[in-house]
C-alpha positions as CSV (number, residue, x, y, z in Angstrom):
1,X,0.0,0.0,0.0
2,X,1.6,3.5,-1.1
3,X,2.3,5.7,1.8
4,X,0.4,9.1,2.1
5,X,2.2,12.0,1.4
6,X,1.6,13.1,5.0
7,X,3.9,9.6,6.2
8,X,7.6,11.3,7.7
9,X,9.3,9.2,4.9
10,X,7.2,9.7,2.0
11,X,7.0,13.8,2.7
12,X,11.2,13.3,3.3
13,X,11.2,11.3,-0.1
14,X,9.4,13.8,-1.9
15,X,11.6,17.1,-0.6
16,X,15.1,14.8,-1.2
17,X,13.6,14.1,-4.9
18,X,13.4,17.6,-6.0
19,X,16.0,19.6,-4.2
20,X,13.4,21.6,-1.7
21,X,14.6,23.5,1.7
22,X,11.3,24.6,3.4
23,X,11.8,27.9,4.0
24,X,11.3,29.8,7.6
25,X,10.1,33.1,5.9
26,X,7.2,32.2,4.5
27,X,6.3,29.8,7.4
28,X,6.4,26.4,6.4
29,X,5.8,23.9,8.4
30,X,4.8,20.4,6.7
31,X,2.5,18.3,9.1
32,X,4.0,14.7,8.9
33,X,1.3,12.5,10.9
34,X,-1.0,10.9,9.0
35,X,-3.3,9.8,12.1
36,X,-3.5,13.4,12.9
37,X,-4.6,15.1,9.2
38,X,-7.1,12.2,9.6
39,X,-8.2,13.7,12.5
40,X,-8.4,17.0,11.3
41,X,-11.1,15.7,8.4
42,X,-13.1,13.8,10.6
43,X,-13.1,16.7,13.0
44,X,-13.6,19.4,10.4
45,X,-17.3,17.2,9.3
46,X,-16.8,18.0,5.6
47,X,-20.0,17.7,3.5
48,X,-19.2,15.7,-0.1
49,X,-21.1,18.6,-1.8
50,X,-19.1,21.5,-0.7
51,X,-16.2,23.1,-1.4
52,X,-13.6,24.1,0.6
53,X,-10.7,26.2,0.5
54,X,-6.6,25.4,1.7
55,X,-4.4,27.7,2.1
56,X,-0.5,26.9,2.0
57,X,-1.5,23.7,0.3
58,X,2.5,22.6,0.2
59,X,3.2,19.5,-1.9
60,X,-0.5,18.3,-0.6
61,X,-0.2,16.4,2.4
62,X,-3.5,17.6,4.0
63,X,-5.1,17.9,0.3
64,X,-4.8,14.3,-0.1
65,X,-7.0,13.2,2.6
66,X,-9.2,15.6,1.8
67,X,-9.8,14.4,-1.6
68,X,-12.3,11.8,-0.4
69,X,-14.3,13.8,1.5
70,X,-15.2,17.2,-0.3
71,X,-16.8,17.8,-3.4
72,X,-14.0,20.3,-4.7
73,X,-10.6,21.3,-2.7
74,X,-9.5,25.1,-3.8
75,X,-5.9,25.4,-3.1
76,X,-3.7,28.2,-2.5
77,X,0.2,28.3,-3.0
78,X,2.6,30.7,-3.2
79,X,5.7,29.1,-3.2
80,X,6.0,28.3,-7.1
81,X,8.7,25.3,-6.5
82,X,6.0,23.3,-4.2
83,X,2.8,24.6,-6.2
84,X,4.9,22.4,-9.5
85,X,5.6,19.6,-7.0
86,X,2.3,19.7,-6.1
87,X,1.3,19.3,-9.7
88,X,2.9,16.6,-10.5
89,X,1.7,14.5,-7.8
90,X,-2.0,16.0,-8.2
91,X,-2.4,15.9,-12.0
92,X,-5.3,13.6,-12.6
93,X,-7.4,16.0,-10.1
94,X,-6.0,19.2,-11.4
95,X,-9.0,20.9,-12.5
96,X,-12.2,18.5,-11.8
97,X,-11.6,17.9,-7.9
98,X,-8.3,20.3,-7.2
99,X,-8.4,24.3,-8.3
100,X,-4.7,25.4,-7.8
101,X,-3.9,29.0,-6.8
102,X,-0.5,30.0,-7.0
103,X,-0.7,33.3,-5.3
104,X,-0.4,35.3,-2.3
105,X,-2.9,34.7,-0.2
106,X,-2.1,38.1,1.9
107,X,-3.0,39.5,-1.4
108,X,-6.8,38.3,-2.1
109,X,-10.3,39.9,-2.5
110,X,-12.0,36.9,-0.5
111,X,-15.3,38.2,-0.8
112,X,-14.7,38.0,-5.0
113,X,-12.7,34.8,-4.3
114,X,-15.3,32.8,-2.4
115,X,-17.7,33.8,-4.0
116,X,-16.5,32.6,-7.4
117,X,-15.8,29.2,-6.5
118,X,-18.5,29.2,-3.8
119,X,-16.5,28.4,-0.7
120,X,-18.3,28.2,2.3
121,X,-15.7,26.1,4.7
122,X,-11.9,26.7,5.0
123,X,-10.0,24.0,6.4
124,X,-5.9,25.0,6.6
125,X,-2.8,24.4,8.0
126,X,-2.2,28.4,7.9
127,X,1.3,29.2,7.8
128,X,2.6,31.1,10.7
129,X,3.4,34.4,9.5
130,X,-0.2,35.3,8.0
131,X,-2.4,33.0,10.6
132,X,-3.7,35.8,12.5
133,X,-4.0,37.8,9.5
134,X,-5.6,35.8,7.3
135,X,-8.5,34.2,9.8
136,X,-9.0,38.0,10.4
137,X,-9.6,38.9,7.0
138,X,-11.5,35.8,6.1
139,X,-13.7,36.8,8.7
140,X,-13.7,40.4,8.1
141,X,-14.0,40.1,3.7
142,X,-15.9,37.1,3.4
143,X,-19.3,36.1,4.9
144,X,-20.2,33.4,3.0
145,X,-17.2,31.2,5.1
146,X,-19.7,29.7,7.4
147,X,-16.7,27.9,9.2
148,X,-13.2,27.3,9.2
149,X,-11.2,24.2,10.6
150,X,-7.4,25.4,10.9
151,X,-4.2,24.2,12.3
152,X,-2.5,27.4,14.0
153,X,0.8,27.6,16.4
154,X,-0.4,27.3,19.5
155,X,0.4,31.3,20.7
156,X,-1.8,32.0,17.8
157,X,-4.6,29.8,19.8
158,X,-3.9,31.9,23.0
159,X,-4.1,34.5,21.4
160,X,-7.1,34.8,19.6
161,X,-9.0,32.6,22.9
162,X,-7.9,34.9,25.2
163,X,-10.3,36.2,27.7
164,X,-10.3,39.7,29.8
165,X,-7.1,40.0,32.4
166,X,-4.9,37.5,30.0
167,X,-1.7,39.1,29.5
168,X,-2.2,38.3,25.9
169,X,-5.5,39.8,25.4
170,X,-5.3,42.5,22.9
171,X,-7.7,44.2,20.4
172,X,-6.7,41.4,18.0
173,X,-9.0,39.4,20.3
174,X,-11.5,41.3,20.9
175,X,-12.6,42.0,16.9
176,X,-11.8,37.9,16.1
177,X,-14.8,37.0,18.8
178,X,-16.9,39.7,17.7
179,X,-17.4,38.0,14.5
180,X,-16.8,34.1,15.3
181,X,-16.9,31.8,18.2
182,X,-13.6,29.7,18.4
183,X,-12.9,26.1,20.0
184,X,-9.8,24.7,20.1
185,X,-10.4,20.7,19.2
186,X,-7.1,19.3,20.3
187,X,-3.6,20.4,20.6
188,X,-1.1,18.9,17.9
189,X,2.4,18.3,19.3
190,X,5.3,19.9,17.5
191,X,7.3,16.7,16.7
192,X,4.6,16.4,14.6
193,X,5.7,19.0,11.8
194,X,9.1,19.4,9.4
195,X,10.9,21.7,10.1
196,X,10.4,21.3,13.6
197,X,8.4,24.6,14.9
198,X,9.7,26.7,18.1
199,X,6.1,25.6,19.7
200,X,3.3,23.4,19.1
201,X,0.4,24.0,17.1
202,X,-3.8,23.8,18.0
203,X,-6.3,22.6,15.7
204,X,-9.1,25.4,16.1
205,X,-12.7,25.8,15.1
206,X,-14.1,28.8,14.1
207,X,-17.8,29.0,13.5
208,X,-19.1,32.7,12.0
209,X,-21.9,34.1,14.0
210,X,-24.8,35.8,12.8
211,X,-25.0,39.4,11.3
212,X,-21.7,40.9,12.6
213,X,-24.1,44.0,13.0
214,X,-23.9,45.1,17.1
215,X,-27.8,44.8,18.3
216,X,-28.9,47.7,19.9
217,X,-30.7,51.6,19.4
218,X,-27.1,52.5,17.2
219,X,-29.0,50.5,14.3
220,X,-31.7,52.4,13.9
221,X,-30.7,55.9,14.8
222,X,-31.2,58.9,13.2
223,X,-27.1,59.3,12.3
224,X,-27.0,56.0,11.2
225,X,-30.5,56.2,8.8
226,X,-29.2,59.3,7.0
227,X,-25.7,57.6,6.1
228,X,-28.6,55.6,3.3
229,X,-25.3,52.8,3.6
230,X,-25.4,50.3,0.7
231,X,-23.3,47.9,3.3
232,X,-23.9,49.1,7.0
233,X,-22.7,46.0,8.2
234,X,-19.5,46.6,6.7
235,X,-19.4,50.4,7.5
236,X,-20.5,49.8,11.7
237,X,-17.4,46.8,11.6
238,X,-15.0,49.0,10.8
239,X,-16.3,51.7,12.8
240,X,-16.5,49.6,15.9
241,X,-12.8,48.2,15.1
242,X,-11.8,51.5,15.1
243,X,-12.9,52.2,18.3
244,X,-11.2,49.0,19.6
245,X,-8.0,50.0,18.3
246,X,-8.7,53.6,20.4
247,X,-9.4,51.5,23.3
248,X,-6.1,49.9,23.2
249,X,-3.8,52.3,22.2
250,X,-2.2,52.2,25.5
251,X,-2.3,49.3,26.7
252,X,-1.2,50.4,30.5
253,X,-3.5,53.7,30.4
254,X,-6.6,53.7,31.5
255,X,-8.9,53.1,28.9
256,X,-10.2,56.6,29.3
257,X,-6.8,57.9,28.4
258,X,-6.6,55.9,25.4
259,X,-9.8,57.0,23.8
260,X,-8.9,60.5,24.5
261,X,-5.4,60.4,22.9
262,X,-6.9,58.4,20.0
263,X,-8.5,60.2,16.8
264,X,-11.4,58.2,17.4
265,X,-13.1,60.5,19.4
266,X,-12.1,63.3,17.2
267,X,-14.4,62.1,14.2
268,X,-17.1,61.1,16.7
269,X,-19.3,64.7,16.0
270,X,-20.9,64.6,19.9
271,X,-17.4,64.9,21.4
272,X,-15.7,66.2,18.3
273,X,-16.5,70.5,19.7
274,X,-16.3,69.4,23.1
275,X,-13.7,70.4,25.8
276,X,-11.1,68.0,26.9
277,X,-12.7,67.9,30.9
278,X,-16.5,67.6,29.0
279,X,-15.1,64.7,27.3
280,X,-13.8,63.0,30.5
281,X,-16.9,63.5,32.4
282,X,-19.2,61.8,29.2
283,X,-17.0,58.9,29.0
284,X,-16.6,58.6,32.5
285,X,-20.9,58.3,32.8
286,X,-21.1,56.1,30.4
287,X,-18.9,53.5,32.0
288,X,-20.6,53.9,34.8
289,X,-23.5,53.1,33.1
290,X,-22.3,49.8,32.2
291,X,-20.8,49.2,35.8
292,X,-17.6,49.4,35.1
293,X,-15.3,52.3,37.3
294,X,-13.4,55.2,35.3
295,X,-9.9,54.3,36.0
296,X,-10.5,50.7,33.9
297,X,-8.0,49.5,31.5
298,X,-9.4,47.8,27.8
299,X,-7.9,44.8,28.8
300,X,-10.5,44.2,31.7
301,X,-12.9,44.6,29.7
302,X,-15.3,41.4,27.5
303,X,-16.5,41.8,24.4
304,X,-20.4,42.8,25.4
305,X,-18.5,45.5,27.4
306,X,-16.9,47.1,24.4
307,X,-20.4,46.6,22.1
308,X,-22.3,48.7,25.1
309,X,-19.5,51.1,25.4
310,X,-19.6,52.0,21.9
311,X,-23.5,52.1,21.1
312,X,-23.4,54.6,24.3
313,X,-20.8,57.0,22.5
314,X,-22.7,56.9,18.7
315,X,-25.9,58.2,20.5
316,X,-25.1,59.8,24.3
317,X,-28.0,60.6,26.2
318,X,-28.2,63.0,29.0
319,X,-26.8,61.1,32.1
């Protein structure tokens, strides 16, 4: 029985064959456990009728187990010596089952992308470098990706589960939970990938929730109506990321501070005329409308915190 590409020796026999170094700068890390890419499509629940999208396809370790399980596997490579290798070992599927991509995948307009080859699931081992990036975007560009199943360093795991008081909460994680709910499935142990990575890796679900539009009076208001937005979904995400980044611009200020030294406030026309102490006082009611005291920082504050915080500065009431 022929070994899968994802066996040690075969993926070892394939690199020897045609000359490759896997190289650190674009992130490359080859998973070389074939009972754990098994695991990853039994875990990701792949429909036969759908199509789903890899990035950092390699020489098609993980795309060869998928290849029984989905409909149609749209790859994406940017490394032209492994996209040829990848090729050549894929050629009878090249074009009915497998799409191949040789491009940048920093460098995409998903929403034009999956849209094209109606993606609705991505299921990756993401390279390093553009992990957090990419799931961002995905999220951000592209709501017809329903789910994603991908295998991410483990810090990039922390990261994006972190919760309020984790040293490694950030604004990063704040915006990736606003628009998804994540799960980490199971760890995968770093011996388990060529080159050998400086930490192990998590295999993470990511499931899109609903509208992406915060609930709530800013909806409906007045400001908001006469903007007559083709896309206000898109137009309050990036407002409300905005405002995230303001709220941790310093991460050791007081959250108070930050919005205040931010431009945020500045394009925000209720406080835009208003004296700096004015400005204090308003922000400082409003977090004491949503019980929190004025001297918080952003990073002790959860997601529903942030969502109240900012629907309270778009319309301010008299307090």
């Amino acid at each position: 029985m022929a070994l899968y590409i994802s066996n040690p020796s075969k993926t070892a026999e394939i690199l020897k064959q045609h000359n490759i170094k896997l190289k650190k700068s674009l992130g490359q890390n080859f998973l070389i456990d074939t009972n754990v890419a098994k695991k990853i499509v039994r875990f990701s629940c792949i429909s036969s009728k759908e199509t789903v999208l890899e990035i950092g396809s390699g020489i098609g370790s993980m795309t060869q187990l998928l290849l029984d399980a989905a409909c149609r596997i749209v790859c994406v490579e940017i490394d032209r010596k492994l996209a040829a290798i990848f090729k050549e070992l894929f050629s009878e599927y090249i074009g009915t089952k497998i799409v191949l991509v040789e491009a940048d995948a920093m460098k995409f307009d998903y929403l034009e992308f999956t849209e094209n080859y109606n993606i609705s699931r991505v299921i990756s081992n993401l390279p390093y470098k553009i992990a957090a990036s990419v799931i961002l975007e995905i999220l951000v560009a592209a709501p017809g990706v329903k789910s994603m199943y991908l295998t991410v360093q483990k810090d990039i795991a922390d990261r994006i589960c972190a919760k309020k008081g984790d040293k490694i909460y950030s604004s990063y994680s704040v915006k990736a939970n606003f628009l998804a709910d994540f799960k980490v499935l199971f760890d995968i142990p770093r011996t388990c990938f060529i080159p050998v990575p400086f930490v192990g890796s998590s295999f993470v679900e990511v499931l899109r929730k609903g509208t992406g539009l915060i609930p709530g009076k800013y909806t409906g208001d007045k400001y908001f109506r006469q903007k007559k937005l083709q896309d206000p979904e898109k137009y309050q995400q990036k407002e409300f990321f905005d405002f995230i980044d303001a709220c941790f611009l310093h991460r050791r200020k007081m959250l108070l501070n930050s919005l205040l030294e931010s431009n945020y406030l500045k394009m925000n026309k209720v406080f835009r005329d208003a004296a700096r102490i004015d400005k204090i006082d308003l922000i400082a009611k409003m977090l004491r409308v949503i019980g929190k005291d004025r001297n918080i920082r952003a990073e002790e504050l959860e997601l529903n915190d942030f969502m109240n915080l900012f629907i309270s500065l778009k319309q301010p009431v008299n307090l």
